[in-house]
C-alpha positions as a Markdown table, in Angstrom:
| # | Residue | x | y | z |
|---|---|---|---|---|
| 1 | Unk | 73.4 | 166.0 | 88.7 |
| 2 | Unk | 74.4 | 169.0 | 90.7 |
| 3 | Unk | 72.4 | 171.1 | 93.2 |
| 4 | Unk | 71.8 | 174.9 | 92.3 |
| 5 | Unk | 70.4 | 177.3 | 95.3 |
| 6 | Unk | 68.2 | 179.6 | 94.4 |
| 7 | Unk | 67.2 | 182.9 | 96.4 |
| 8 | Unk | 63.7 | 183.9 | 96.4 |
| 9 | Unk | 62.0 | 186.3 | 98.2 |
| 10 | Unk | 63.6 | 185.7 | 101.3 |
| 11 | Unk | 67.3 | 187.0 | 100.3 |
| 12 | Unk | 65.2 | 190.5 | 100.6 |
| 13 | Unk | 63.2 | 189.9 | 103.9 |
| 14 | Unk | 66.3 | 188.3 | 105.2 |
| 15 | Unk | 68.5 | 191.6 | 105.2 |
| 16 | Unk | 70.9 | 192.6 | 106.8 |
| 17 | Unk | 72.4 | 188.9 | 106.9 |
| 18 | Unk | 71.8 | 188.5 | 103.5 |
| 19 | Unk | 73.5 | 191.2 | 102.2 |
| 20 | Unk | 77.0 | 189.1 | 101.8 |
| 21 | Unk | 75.4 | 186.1 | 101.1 |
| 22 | Unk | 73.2 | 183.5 | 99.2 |
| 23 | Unk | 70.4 | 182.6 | 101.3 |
| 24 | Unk | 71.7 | 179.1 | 101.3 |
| 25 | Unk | 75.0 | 180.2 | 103.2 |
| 26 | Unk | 73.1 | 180.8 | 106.4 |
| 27 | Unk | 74.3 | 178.7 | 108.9 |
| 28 | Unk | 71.4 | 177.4 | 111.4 |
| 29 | Unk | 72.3 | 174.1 | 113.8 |
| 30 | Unk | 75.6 | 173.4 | 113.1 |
| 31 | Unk | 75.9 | 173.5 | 109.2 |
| 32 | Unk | 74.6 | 175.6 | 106.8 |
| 33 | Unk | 71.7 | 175.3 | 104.9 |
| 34 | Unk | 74.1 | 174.4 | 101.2 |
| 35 | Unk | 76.2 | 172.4 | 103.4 |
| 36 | Unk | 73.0 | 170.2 | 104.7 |
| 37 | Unk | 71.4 | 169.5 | 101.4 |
| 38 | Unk | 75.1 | 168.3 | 99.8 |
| 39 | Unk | 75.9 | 166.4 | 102.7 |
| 40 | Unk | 72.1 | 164.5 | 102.7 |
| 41 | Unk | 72.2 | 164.2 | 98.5 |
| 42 | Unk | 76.0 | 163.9 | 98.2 |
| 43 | Unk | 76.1 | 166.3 | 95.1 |
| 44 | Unk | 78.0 | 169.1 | 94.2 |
| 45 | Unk | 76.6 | 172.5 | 94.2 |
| 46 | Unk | 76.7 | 176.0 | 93.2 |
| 47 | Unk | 74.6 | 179.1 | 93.5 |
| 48 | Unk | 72.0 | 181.2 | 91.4 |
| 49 | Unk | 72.0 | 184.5 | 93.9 |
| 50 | Unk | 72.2 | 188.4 | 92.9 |
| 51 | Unk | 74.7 | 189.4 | 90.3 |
| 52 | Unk | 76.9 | 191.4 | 93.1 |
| 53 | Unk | 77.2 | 187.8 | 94.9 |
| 54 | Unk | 78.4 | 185.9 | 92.0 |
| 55 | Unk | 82.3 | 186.0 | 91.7 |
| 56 | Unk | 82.2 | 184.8 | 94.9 |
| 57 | Unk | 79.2 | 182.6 | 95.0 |
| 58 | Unk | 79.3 | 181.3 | 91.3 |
| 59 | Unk | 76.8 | 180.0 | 88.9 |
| 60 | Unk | 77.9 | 176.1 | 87.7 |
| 61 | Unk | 75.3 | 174.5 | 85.9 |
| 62 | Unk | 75.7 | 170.9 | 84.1 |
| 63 | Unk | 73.6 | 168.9 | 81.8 |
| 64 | Unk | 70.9 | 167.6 | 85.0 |
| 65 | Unk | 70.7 | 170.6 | 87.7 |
| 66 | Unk | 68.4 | 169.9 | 90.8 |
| 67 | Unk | 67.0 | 173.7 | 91.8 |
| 68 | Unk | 66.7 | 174.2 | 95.5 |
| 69 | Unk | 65.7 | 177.4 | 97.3 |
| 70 | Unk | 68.3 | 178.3 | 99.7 |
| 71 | Unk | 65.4 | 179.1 | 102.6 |
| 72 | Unk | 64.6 | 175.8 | 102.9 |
| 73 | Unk | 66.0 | 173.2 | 105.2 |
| 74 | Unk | 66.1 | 169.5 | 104.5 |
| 75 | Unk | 64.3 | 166.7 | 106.1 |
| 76 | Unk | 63.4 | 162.8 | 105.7 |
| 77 | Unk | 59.8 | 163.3 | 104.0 |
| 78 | Unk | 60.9 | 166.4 | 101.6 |
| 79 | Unk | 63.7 | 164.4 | 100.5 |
| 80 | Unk | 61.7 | 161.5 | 99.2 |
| 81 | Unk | 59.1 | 163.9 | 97.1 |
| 82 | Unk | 62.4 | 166.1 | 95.7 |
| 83 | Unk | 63.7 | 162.8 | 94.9 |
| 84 | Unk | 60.5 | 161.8 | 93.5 |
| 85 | Unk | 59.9 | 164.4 | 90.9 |
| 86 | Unk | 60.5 | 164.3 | 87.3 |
| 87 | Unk | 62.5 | 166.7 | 84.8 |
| 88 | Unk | 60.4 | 169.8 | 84.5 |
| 89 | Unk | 58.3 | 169.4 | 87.4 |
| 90 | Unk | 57.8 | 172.1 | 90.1 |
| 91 | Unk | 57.5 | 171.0 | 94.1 |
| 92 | Unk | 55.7 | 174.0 | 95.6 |
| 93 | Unk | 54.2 | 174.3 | 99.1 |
| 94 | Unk | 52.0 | 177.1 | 98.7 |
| 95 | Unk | 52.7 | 180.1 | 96.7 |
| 96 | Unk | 56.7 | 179.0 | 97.6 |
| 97 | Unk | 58.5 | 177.2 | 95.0 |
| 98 | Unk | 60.5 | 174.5 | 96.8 |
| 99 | Unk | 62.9 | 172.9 | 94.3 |
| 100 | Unk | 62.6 | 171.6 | 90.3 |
| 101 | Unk | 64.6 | 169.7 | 88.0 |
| 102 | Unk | 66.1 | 171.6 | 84.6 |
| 103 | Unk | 68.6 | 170.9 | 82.1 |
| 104 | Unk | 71.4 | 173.4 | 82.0 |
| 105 | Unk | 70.0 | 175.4 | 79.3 |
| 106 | Unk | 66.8 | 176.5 | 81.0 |
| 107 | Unk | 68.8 | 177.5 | 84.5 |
| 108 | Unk | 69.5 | 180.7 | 83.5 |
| 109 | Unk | 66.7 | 181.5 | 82.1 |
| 110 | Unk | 64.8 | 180.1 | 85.4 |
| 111 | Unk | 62.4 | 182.8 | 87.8 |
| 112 | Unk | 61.2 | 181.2 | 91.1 |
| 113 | Unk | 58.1 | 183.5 | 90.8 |
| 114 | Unk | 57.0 | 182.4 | 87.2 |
| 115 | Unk | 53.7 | 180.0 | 86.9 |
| 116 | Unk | 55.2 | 176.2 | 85.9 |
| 117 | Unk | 53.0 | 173.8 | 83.6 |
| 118 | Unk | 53.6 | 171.1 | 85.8 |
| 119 | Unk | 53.5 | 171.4 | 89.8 |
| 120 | Unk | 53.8 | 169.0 | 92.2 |
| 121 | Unk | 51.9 | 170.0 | 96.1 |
| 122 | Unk | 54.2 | 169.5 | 99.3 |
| 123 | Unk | 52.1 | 168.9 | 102.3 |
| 124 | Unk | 55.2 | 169.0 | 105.0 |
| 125 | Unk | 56.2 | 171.5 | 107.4 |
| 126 | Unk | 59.9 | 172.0 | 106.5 |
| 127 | Unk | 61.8 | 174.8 | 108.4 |
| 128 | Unk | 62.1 | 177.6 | 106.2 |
| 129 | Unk | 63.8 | 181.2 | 107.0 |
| 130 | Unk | 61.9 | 183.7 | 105.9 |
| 131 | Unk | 63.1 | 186.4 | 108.7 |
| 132 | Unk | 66.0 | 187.0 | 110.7 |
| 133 | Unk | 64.4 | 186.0 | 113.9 |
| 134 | Unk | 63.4 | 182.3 | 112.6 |
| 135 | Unk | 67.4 | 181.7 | 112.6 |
| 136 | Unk | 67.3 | 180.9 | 116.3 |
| 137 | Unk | 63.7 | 180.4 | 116.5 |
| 138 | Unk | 64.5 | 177.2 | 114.7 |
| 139 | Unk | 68.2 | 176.4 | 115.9 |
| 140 | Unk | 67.5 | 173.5 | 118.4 |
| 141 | Unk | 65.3 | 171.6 | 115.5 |
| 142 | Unk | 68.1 | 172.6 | 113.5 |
| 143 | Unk | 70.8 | 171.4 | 115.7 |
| 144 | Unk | 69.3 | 168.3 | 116.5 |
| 145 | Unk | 69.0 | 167.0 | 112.7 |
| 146 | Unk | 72.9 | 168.0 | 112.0 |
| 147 | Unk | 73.7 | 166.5 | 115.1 |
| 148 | Unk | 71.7 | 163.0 | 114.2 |
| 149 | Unk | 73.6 | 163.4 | 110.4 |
| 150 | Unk | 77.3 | 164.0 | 111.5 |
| 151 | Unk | 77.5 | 161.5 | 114.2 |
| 152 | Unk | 75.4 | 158.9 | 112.8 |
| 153 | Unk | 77.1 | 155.5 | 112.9 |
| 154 | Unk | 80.1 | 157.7 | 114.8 |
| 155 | Unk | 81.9 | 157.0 | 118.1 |
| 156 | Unk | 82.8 | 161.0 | 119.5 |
| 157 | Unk | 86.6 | 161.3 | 120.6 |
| 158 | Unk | 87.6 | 161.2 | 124.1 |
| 159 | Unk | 88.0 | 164.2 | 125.9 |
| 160 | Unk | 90.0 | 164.8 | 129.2 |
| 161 | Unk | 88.3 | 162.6 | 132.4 |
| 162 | Unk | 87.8 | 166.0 | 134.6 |
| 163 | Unk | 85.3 | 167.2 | 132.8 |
| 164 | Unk | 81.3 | 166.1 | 133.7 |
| 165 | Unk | 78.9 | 164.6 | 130.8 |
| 166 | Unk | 75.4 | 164.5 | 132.0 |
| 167 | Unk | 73.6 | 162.5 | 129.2 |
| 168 | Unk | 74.5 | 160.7 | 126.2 |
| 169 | Unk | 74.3 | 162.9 | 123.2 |
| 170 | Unk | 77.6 | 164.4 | 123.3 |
| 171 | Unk | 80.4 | 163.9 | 120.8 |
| 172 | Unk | 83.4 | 165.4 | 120.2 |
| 173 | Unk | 85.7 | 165.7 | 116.7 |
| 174 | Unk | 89.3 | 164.4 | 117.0 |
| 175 | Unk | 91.3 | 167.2 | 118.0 |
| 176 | Unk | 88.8 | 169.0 | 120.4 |
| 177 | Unk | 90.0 | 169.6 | 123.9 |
| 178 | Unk | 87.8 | 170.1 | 127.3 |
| 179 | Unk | 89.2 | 170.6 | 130.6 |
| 180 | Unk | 87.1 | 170.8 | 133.9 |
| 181 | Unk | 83.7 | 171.7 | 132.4 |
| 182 | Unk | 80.3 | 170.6 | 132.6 |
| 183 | Unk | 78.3 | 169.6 | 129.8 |
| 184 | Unk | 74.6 | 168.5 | 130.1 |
| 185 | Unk | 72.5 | 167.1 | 127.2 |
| 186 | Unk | 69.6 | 166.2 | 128.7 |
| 187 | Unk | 68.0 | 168.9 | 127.2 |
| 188 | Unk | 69.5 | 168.8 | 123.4 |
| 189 | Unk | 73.0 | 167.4 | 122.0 |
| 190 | Unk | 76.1 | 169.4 | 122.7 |
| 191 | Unk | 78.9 | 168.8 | 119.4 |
| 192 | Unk | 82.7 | 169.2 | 119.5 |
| 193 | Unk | 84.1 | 170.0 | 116.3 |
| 194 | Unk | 87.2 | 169.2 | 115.4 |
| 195 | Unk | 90.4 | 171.4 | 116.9 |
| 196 | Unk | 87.9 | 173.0 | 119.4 |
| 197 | Unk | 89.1 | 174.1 | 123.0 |
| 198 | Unk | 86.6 | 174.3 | 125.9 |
| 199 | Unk | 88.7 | 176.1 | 128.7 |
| 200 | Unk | 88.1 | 175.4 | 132.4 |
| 201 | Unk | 85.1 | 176.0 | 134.6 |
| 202 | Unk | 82.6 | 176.4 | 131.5 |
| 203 | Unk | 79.3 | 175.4 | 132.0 |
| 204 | Unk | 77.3 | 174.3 | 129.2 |
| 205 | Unk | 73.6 | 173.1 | 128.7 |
| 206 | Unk | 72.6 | 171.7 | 125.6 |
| 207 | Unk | 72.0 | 171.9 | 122.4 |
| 208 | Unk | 75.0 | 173.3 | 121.5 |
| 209 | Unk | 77.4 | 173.2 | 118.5 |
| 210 | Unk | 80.9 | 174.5 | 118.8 |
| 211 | Unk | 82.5 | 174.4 | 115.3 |
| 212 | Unk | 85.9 | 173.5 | 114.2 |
| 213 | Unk | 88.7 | 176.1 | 115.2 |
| 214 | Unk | 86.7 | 177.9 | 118.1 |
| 215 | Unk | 87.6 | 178.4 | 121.3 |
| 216 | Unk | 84.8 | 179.0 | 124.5 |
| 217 | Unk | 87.2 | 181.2 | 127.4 |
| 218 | Unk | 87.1 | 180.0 | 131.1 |
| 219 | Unk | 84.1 | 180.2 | 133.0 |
| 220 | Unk | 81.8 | 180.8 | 130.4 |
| 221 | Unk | 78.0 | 180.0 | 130.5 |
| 222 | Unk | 76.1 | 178.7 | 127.3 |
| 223 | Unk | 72.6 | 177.3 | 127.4 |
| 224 | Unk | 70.6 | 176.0 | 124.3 |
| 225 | Unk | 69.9 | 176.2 | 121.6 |
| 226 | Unk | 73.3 | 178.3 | 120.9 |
| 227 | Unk | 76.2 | 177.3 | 117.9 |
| 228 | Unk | 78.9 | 179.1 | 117.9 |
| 229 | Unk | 80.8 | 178.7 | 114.1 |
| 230 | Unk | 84.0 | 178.2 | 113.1 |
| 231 | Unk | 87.1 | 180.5 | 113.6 |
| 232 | Unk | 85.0 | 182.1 | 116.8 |
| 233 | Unk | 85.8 | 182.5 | 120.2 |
| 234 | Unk | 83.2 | 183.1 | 122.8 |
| 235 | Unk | 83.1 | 184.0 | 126.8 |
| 236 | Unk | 80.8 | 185.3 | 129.5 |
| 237 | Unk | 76.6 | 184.3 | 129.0 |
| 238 | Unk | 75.4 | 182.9 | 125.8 |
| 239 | Unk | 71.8 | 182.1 | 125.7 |
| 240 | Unk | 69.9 | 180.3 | 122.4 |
| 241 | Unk | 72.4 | 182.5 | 120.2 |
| 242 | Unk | 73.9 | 182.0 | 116.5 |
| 243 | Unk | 77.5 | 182.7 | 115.8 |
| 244 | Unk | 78.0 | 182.1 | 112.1 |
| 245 | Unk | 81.8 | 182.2 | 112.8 |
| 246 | Unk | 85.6 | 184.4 | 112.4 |
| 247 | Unk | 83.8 | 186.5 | 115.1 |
| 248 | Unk | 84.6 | 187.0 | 119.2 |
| 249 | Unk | 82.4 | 187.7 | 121.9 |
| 250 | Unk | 85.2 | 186.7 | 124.2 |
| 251 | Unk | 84.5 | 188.6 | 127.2 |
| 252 | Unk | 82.1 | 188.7 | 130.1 |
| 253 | Unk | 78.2 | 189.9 | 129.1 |
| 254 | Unk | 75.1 | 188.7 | 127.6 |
| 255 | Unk | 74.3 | 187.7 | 124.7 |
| 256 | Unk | 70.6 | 186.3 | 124.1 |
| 257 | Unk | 67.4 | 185.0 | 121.3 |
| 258 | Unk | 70.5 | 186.2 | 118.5 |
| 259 | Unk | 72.0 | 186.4 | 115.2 |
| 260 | Unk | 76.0 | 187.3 | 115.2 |
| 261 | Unk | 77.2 | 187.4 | 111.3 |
| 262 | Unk | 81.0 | 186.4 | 110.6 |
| 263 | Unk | 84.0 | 188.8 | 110.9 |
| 264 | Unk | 81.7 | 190.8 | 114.0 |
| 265 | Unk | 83.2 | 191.5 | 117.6 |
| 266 | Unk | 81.0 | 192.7 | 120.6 |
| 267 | Unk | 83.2 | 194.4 | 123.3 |
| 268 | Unk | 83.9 | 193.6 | 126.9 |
| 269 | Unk | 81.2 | 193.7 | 129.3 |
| 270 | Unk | 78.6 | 194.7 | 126.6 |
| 271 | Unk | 75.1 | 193.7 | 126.6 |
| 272 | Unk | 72.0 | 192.7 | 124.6 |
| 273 | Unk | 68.5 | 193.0 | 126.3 |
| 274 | Unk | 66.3 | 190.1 | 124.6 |
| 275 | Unk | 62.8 | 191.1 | 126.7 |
| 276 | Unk | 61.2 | 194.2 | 127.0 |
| 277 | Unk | 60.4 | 196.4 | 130.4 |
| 278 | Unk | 56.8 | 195.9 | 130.0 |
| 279 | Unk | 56.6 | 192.3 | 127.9 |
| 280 | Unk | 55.4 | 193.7 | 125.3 |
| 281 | Unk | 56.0 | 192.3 | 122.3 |
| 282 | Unk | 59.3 | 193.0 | 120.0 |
| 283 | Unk | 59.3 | 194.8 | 116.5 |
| 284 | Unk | 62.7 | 194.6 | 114.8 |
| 285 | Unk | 63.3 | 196.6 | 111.5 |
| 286 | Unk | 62.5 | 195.5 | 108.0 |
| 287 | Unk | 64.3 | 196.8 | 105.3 |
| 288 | Unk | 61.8 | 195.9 | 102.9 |
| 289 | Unk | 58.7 | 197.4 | 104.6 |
| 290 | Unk | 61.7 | 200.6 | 105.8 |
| 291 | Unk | 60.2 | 200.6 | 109.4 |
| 292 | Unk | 59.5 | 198.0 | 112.6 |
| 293 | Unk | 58.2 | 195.0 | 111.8 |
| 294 | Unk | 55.9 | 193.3 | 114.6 |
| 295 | Unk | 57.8 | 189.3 | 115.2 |
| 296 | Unk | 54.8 | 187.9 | 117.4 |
| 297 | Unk | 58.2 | 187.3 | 120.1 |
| 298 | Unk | 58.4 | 188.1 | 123.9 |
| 299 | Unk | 62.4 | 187.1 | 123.4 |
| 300 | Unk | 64.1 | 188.5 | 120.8 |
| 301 | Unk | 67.2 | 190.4 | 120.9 |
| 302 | Unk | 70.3 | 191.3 | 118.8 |
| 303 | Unk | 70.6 | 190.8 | 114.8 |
| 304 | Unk | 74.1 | 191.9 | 113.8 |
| 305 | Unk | 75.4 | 191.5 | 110.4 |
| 306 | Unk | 78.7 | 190.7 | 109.1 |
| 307 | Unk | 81.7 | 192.8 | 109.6 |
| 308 | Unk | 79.7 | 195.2 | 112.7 |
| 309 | Unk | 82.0 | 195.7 | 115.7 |
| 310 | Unk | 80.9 | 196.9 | 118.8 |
| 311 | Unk | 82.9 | 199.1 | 121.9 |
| 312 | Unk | 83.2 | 197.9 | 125.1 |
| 313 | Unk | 80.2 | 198.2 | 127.5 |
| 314 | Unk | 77.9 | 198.6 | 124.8 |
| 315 | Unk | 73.9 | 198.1 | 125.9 |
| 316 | Unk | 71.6 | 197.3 | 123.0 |
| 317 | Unk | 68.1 | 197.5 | 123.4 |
| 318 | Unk | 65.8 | 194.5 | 122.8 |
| 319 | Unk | 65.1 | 193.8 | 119.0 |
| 320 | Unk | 68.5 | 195.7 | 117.9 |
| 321 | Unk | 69.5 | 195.1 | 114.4 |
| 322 | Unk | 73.1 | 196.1 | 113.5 |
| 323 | Unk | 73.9 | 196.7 | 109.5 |
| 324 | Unk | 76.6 | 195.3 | 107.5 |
| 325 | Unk | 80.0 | 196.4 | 108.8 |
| 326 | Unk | 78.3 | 199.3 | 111.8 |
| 327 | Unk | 81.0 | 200.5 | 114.3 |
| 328 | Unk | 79.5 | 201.5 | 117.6 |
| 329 | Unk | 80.7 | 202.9 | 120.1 |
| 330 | Unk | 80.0 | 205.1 | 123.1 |
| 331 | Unk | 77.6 | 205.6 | 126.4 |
| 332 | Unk | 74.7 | 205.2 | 126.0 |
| 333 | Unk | 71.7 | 202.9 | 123.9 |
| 334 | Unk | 71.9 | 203.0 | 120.4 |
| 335 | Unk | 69.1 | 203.2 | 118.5 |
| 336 | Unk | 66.9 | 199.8 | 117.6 |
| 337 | Unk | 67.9 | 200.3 | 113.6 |
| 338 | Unk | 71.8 | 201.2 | 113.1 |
| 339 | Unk | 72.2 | 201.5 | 109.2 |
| 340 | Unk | 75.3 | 199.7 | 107.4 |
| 341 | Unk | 78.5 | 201.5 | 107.5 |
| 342 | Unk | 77.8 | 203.9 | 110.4 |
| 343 | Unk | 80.1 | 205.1 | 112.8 |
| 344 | Unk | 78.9 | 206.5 | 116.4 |
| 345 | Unk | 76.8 | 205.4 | 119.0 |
| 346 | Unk | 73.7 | 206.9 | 121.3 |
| 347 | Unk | 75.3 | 210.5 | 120.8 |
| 348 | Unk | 75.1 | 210.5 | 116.9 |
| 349 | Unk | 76.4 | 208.7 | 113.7 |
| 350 | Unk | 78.4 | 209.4 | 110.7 |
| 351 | Unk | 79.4 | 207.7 | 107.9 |
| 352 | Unk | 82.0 | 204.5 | 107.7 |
| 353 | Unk | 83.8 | 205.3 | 104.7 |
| 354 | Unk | 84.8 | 202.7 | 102.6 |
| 355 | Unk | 88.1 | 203.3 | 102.4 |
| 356 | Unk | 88.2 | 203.0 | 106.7 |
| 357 | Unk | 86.3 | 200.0 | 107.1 |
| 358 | Unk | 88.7 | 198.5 | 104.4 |
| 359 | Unk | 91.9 | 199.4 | 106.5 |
| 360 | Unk | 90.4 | 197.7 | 109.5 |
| 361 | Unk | 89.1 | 194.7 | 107.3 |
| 362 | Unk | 92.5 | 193.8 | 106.1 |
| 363 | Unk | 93.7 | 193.5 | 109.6 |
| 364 | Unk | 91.3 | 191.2 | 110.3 |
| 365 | Unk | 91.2 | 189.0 | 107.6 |
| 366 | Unk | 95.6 | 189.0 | 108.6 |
| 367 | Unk | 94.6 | 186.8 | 111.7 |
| 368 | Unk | 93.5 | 184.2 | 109.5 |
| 369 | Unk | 95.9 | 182.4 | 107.5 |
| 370 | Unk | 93.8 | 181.2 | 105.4 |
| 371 | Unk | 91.5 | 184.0 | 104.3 |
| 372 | Unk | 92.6 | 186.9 | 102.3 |
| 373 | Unk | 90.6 | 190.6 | 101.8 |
| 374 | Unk | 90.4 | 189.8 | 98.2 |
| 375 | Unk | 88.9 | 192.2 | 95.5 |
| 376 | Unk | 86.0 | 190.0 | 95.2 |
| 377 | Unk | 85.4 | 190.1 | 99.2 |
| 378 | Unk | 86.2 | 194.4 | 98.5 |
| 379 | Unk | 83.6 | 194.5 | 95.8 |
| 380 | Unk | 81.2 | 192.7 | 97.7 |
| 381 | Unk | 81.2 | 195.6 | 100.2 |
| 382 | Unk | 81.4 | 198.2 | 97.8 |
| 383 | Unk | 78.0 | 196.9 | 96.3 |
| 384 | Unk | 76.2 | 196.8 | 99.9 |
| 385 | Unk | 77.7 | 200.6 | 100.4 |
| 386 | Unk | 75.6 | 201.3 | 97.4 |
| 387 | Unk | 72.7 | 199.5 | 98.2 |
| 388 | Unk | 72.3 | 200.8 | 101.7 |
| 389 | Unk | 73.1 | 204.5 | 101.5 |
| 390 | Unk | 69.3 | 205.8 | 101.4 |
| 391 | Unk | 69.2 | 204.1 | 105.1 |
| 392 | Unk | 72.4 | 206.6 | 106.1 |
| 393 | Unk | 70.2 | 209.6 | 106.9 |
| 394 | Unk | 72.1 | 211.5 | 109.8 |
């Protein structure tokens, strides 16, 4: 049997971050959402996500397929009634199809929206993303299951005697180095991955998750529920944040209640305001509704999707959302909504042409070894440049 993610509704409500992605590729606690459900079933899987997605997220069906959507995070009890069902049989909580059994010939042919003869009622509460604020609305639950799952059983690494472990749910991955920092998990675990470097005088308060091949610069200041992903490289004040990872907030400023997609970079001494003047409560914009959607949050604060860059001392207003592959720049606050592929800053925007943002993108993808700015990655982008250009109104 393999596991196939399915996007429902959600891949659309989900945007910006979705645009690159399956909704299954979202990372929230430490892994992401595919990574939790293989891990916990120990199956291969494979994707059934929009047609622009596929090269890169491919379709691989085989005779016994277990359908999962992609919004959905695992736990104990919706394990054992997915495990329960039979061939055919749809677990729905609600109006939301959950998961089903199908043989490889009715996959393709399979709509999450379409009435089923035989249905199956889920009582739980599993997390489920349905917005882009619910990413770190739900990290610390989040964090503290993939924490429980990767060290189960587990004895962390050592790590250098100068630093200060406050607590017992810390563990470190072989290769991960701390020198002369504090880390306090009293309030939520605080994970190592493996090759990470925590550099001197950091301060961090659990739960955290720094994943493999990151780096956190001297001095910084992290408090929970934050993960910063792989390939990333963090400094200055990080407060209940997701990094997905390849992206750098290296330098001094604030970043707060936030979603940071991959290949991003926020500028020295910029800013993110996650709380309103007058409390009042935060809107951010919905692409499917095409104006500001109320959250019901106080705290809420940046939602930048992948490939956006920002200038140094850039200030972004609480309940900013930043489109796919945005360059801003420039005094000033920017608007709450900056469209994908813009250019500018407080004092006006123009287009990021394809053709730019590709020049920079190669660069990028050079500092990684491993990753190359493929046609697949290219035509990726050149789809979400289609699909976002009645948002580019300047």
């Amino acid at each position: 049997m393999a596991i196939i993610f399915f996007d429902d509704n959600a891949h659309q409500t989900l945007l910006p971050l979705t645009f690159t992605r399956p909704v299954s590729d979202l990372r929230i606690g430490i892994l992401t959402i595919a990574e939790k459900w293989s891990r916990r079933l120990d199956l291969e899987h494979s994707w059934l996500t929009q047609s622009y997605l596929a090269a890169k997220f491919p379709l691989k069906p085989e005779a016994n397929n277990l359908l999962i959507n992609g919004s959905v995070c695992p736990d104990e009890q919706l394990l054992e009634a997915i495990d329960a069902l039979r061939g055919g049989e749809a677990l729905k909580a609600g109006n939301k199809m959950i998961a089903i059994k199908l043989g490889e010939s009715d996959v393709k042919s399979f709509d999450p929206l379409s009435d089923f003869d035989s249905i199956v009622t889920y009582t739980g509460t599993p997390v489920v993303l349905t917005y882009p604020e619910d990413i770190f609305k739900n990290n610390d639950i989040e964090l503290r299951k993939d924490f429980q799952l990767l060290t189960k059983g587990r004895r962390s690494a050592a790590i250098n005697s100068s630093n200060v472990i406050i607590g017992d749910d810390f563990f470190a991955e072989e290769g991960a180095i701390a020198d002369c920092s504090t880390f306090n998990t009293t309030r939520g675990p605080i994970y190592l991955g493996a090759e990470t470097e925590v550099w001197e005088g950091t301060h961090i308060r659990g739960g955290f998750a720094l994943c493999h091949n990151s780096q956190v610069k001297m001095g910084a200041k992290i408090y929970g529920a934050t993960t910063v992903g792989p390939y990333s490289r963090v400094g200055g004040e990080i407060n209940n944040a997701v990094i997905w990872g390849y992206s750098s907030k290296g330098h001094e400023g604030y970043l707060g209640n936030s979603v940071m997609g991959e290949w991003c970079n926020i500028g020295a001494d910029s800013n993110n305001s996650n709380l309103k003047n007058n409390y009042a409560e935060v809107k951010l914009w919905d692409y499917t509704l095409g104006r500001f959607r109320r959250t019901g949050l106080q705290f809420c604060g940046l939602i930048m999707a992948d490939h956006a860059k920002c200038a140094i001392n850039t200030m972004f207003n609480t309940g900013t959302v930043v489109g796919v592959s945005a360059n801003i720049f420039g005094a000033g606050f920017p608007r709450n909504f900056i469209p994908d592929f813009s250019w500018g800053g407080a004092q006006g925007y123009e287009i990021y042409t394809l053709k730019k943002m590709f020049e920079t993108t190669e660069k990028v993808f050079e500092r990684r070894e491993h990753r190359v700015f493929d046609q697949t990655e290219q035509d990726i982008l050149k789809a979400v440049f289609e699909l976002t250009e009645p948002h580019r109104r300047f």
